[in-house]
C-alpha positions as CSV (number, residue, x, y, z in Angstrom):
1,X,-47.8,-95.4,-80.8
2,X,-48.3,-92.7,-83.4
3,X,-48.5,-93.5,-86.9
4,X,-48.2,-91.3,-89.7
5,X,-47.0,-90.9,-93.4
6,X,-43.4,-90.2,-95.0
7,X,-43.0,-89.4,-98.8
8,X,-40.0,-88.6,-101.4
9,X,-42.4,-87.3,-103.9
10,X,-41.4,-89.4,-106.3
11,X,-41.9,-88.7,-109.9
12,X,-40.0,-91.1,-111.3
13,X,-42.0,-93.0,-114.5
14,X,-45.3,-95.2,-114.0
15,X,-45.6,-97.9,-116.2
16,X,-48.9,-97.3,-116.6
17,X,-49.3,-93.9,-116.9
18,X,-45.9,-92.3,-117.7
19,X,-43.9,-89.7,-115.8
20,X,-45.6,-86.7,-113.5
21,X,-44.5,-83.7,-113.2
22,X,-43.2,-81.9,-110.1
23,X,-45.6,-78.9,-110.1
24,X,-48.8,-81.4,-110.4
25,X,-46.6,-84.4,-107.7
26,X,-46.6,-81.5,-105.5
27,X,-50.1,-80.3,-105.4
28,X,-51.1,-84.3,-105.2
29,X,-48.4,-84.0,-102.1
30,X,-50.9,-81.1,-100.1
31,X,-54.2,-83.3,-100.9
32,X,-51.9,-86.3,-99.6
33,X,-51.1,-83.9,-96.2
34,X,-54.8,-82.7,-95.8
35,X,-56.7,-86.9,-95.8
36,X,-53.5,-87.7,-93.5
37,X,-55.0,-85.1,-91.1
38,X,-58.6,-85.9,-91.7
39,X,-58.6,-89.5,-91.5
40,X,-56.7,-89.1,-88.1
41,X,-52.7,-89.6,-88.7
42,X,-50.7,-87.4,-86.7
43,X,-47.4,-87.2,-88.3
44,X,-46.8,-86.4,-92.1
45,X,-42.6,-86.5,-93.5
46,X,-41.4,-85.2,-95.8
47,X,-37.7,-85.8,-97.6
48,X,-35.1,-84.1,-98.9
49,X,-33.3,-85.1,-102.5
50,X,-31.5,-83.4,-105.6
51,X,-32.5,-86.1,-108.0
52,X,-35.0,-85.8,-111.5
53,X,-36.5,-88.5,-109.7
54,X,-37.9,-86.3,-106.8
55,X,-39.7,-83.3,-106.5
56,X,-38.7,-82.3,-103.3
57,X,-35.5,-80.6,-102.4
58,X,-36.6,-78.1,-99.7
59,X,-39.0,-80.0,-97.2
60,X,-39.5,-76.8,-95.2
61,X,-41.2,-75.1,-98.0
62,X,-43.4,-77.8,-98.5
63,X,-44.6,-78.5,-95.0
64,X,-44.9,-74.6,-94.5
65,X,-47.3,-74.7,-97.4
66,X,-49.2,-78.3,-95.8
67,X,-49.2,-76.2,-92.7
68,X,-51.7,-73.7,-93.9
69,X,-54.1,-76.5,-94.9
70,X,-53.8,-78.7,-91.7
71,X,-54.5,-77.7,-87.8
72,X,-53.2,-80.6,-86.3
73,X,-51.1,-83.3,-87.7
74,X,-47.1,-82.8,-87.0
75,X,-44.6,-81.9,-89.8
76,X,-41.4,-83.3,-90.2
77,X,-39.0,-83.7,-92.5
78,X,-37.3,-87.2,-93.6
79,X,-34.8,-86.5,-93.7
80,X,-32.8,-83.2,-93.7
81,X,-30.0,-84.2,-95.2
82,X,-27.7,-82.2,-92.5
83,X,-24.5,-83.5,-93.9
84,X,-24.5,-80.9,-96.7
85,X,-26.9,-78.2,-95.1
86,X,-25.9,-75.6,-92.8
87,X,-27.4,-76.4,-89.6
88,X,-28.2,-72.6,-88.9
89,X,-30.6,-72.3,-91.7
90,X,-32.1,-75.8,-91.4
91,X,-33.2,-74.2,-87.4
92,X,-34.5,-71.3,-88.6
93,X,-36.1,-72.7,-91.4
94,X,-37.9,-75.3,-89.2
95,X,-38.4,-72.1,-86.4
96,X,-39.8,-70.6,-88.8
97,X,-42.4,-73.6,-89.8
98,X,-43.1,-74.2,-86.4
99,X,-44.0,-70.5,-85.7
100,X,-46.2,-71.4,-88.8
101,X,-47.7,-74.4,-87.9
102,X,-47.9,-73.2,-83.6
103,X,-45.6,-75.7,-83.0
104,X,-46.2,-79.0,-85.1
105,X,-42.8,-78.6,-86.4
106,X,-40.0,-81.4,-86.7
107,X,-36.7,-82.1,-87.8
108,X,-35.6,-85.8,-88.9
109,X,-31.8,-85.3,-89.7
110,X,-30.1,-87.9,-91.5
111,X,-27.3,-88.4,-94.2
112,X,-29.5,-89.3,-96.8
113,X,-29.6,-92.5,-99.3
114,X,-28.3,-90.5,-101.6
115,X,-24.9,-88.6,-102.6
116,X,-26.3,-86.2,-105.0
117,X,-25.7,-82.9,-102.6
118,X,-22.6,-84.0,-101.3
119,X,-20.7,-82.5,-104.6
120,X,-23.7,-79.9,-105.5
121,X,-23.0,-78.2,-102.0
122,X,-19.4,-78.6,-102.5
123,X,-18.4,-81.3,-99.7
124,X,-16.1,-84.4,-100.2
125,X,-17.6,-87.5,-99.7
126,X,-14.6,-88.4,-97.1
127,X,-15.9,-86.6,-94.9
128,X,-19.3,-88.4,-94.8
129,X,-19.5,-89.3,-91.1
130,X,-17.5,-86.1,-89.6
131,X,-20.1,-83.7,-91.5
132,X,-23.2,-85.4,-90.3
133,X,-21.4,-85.6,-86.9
134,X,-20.8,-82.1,-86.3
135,X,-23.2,-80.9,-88.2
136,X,-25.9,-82.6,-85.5
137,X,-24.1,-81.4,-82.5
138,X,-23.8,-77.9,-84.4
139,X,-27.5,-78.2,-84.6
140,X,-28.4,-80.0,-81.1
141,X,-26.8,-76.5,-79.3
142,X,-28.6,-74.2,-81.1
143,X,-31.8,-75.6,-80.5
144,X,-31.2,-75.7,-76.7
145,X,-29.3,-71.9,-76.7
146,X,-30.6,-68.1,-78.3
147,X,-26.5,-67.5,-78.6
148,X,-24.2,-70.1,-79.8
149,X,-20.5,-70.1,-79.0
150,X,-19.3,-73.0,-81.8
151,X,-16.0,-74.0,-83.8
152,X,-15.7,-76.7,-86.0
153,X,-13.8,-78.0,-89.2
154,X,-16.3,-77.4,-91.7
155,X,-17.9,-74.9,-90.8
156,X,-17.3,-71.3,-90.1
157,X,-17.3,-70.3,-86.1
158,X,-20.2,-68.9,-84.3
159,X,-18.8,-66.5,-82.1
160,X,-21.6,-65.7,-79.3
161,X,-24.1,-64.7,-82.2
162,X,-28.0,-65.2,-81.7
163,X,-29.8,-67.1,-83.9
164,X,-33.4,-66.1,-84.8
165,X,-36.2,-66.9,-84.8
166,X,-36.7,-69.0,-82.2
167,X,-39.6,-72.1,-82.5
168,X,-42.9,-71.5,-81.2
169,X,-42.2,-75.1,-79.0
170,X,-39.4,-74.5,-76.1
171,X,-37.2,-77.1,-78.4
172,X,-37.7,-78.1,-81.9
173,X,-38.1,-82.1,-81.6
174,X,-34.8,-83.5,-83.6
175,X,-35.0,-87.0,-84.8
176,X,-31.9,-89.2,-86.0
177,X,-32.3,-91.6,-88.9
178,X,-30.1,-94.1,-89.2
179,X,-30.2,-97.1,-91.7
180,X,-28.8,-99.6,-89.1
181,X,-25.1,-98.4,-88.7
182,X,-24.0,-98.7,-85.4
183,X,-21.9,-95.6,-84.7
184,X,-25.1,-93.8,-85.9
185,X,-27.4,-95.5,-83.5
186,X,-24.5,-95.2,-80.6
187,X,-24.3,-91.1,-81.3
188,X,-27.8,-90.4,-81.4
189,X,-28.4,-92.3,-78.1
190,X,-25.7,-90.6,-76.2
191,X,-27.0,-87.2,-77.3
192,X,-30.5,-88.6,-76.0
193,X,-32.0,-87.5,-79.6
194,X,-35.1,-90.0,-80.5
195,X,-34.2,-92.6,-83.4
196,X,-35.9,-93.5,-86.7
197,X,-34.6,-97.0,-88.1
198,X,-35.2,-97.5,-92.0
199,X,-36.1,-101.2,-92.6
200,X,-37.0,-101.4,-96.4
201,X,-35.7,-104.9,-97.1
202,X,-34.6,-108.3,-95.6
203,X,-36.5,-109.4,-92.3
204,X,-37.3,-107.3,-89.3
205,X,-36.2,-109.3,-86.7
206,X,-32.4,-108.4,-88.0
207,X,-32.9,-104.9,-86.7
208,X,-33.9,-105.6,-82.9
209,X,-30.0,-105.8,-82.2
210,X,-29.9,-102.3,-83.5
211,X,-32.9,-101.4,-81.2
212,X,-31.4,-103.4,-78.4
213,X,-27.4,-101.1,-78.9
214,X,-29.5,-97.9,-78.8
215,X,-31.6,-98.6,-75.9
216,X,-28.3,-100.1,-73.7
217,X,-26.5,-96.6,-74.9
218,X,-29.4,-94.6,-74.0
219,X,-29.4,-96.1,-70.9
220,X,-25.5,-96.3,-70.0
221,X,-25.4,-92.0,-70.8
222,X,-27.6,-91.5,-68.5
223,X,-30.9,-91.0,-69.8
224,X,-34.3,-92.0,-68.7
225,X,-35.6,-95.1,-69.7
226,X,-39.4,-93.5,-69.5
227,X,-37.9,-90.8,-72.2
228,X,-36.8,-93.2,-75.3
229,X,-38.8,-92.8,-78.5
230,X,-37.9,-94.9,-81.7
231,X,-39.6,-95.3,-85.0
232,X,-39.7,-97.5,-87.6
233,X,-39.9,-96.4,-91.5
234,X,-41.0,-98.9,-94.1
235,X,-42.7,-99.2,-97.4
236,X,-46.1,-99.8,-97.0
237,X,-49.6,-99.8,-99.1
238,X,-52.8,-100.8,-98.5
239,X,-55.9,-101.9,-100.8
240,X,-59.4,-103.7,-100.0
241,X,-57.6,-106.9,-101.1
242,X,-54.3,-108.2,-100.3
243,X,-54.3,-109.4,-104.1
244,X,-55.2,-106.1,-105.2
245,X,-53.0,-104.4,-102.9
246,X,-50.1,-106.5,-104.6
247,X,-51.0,-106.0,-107.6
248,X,-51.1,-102.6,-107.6
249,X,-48.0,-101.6,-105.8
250,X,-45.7,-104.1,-107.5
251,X,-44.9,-102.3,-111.3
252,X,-44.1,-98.9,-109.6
253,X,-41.9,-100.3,-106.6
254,X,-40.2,-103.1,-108.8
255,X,-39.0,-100.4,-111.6
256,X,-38.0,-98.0,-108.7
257,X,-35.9,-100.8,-106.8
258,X,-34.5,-102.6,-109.7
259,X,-33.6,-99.1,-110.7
260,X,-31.7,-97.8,-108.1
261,X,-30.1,-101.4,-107.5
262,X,-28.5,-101.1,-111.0
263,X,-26.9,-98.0,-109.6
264,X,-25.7,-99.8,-106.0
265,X,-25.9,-103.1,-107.3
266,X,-28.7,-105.1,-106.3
267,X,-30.7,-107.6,-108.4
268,X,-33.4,-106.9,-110.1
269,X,-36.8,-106.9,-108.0
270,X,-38.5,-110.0,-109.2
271,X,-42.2,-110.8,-107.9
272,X,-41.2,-113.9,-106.5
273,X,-38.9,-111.4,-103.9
274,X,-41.5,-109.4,-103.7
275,X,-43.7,-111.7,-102.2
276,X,-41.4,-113.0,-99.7
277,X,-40.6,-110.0,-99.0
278,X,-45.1,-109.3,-98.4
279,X,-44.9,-112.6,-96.1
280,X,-45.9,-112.4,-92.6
281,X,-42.0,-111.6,-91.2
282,X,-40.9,-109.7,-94.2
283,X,-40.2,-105.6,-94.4
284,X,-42.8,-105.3,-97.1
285,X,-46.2,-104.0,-95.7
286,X,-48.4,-104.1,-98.6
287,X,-51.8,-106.0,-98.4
288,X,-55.1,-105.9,-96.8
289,X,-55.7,-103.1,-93.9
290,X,-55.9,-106.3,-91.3
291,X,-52.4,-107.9,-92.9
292,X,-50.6,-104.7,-92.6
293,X,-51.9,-103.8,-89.3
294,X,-50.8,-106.9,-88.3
295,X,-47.4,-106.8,-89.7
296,X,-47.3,-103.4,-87.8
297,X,-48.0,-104.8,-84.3
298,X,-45.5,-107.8,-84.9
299,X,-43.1,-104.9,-85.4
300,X,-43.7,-102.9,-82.4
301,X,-43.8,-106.4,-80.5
302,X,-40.4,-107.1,-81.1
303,X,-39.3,-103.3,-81.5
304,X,-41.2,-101.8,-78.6
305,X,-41.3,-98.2,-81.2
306,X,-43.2,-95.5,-80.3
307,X,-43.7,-94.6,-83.5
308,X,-44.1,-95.8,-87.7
309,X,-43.9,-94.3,-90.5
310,X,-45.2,-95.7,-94.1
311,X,-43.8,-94.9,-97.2
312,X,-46.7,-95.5,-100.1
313,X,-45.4,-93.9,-103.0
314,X,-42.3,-95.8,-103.8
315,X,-42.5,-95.6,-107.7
316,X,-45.1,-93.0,-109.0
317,X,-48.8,-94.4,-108.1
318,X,-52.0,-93.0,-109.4
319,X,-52.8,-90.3,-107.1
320,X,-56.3,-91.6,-106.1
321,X,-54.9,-95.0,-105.0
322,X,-52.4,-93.1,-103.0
323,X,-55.1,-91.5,-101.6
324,X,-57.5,-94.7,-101.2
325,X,-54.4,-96.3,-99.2
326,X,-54.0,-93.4,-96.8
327,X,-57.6,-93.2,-96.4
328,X,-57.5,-97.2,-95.3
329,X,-54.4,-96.7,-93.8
330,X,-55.7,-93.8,-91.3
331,X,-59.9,-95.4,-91.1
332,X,-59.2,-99.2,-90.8
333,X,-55.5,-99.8,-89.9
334,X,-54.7,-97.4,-87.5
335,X,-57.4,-98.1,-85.6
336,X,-56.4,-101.8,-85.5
337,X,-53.8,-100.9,-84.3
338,X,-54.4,-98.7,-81.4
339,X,-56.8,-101.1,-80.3
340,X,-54.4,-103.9,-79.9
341,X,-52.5,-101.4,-78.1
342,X,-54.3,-99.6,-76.1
């Protein structure tokens, strides 16, 4: 199973420290790329948003510049948010990353948790599920074709045109992410596209049905069973102590989620959810390197993925715990965890 690291580049206000800026959150992100590598990760994500609140809105510019620092961890973003992109220059730009990177390139397309670039692109939100859709197919032929005959409803017809350059891999990997919709899981196993399931709250077990729906799609279009890949994406951090591992993540994530559940409304993040959600079954992974590897293997026991992703900075953390979790992350969990795998 590979494991690796995903990150919004959040900026939004520590209670501790106060708010960062982009231009430093950034630099913090390439140190953040460069231990991931080091301490033996082998993916690093990175996601798209149009928010104050995040200091990434182009993930192929950033993982072009964390591919001049890095030799061998893979690059992806997570997630493109294709919907209100134009698939032709999210391909080249990742072409052009992977040509970058000799071919460590990857795409993780998605619709994105937010709505922000649905109006600042200018697309109408009622066409949520028909952009993504053909957007992805739009996307899915030009990686397998130099010259693209396409038509479509929102976007401009390709009319046998070639589209350059091509990636230094014969086909840039293409990841869906889905949030546990099935129409989305149902799509990207037809297509025979790998699939990365977002579980940031409630318990795990929930999602195997989703798991289960892609695998029997997979299967009844006609795909190999030995080919499937799926990931799973959660919020994770990791500290000597499970106490001090709580302790430290809680004020940043519980302003964040209360935050954003004032805007979709949730209730407010108390610690008493928190914890529950830290238990042995819950979607929280934050706690001791042996607590969280475990909480990864029960995962990938009732999941089967081939591959998971944490999410540390949800909030804005200090930089050097960031960094101490991905160092414990890559030095004491993963290899936990490949050990109980094999």
């Amino acid at each position: 199973m590979e494991l690796g690291i995903y990150t919004f580049a959040d900026i939004t206000p520590d209670p501790a420290t106060g708010r960062l800026s982009a231009h430093e959150r950034l630099k913090n992100l390439l140190e953040e790329v460069e231990l991931a590598e080091q301490v033996g990760l082998e993916v690093f994500a990175v996601g798209e948003h149009h928010r104050p609140d995040y200091a990434v809105s182009a993930p192929a510019v950033v993982l072009a510049a964390a591919s001049a620092r890095t030799k061998k961890i893979r690059l992806s973003s997570a997630v493109s948010v294709l919907s209100s992109d134009d698939p032709v220059r999210v391909f080249q730009d990742f072409s052009t990353l992977d040509l970058l990177s000799d071919g460590r390139a990857e795409i993780m397309a998605g619709r994105g948790s937010f709505i922000e670039s649905f109006p600042l692109f200018g697309y109408d939100l009622k066409d949520y599920d028909t952009l993504f859709s053909e957007k992805l197919e739009l996307l899915t032929q030009l990686n397998k074709s130099v010259k693209v005959n396409w038509k479509g409803k929102h976007r401009p017809s390709i009319n046998n045109l070639g589209v350059y350059p091509r990636p230094y891999q014969d086909e840039l990997p293409v990841w869906v992410a889905v949030g546990g919709t099935p129409e989305s899981v149902i799509r990207a196993a037809k297509m025979g596209l790998p699939m990365a399931l977002a579980i940031i709250g409630g318990m795990p077990e929930r999602f195997v049905p989703i798991i289960e729906l892609y695998r029997e799609a997979w299967k009844k279009s006609g795909h190999s069973a030995d080919n499937i890949r799926t990931g799973i994406n959660s919020h994770v951090y990791v500290a000597e102590t499970s106490q001090r591992a709580a302790d430290e993540f809680f004020p940043s994530y519980a302003e964040v989620m209360t935050r954003i559940g004032r805007e979709r409304g949730w209730p407010p993040t108390t610690r008493a959810h928190f914890e529950e959600m830290r238990s042995p079954h819950g979607s929280l992974l934050v706690g001791s390197p042996k607590e969280v590897a475990d909480k990864i293997l029960f995962e990938h026991n009732i999941f089967g993925n081939t591959r998971f992703l944490a999410q540390m900075d949800v909030g804005t953390l200090p930089h050097e715990k960031l960094m101490k979790s991905i160092e414990l992350f890559g030095t004491e969990v993963a290899p936990l965890v490949r050990k109980a795998i094999g």
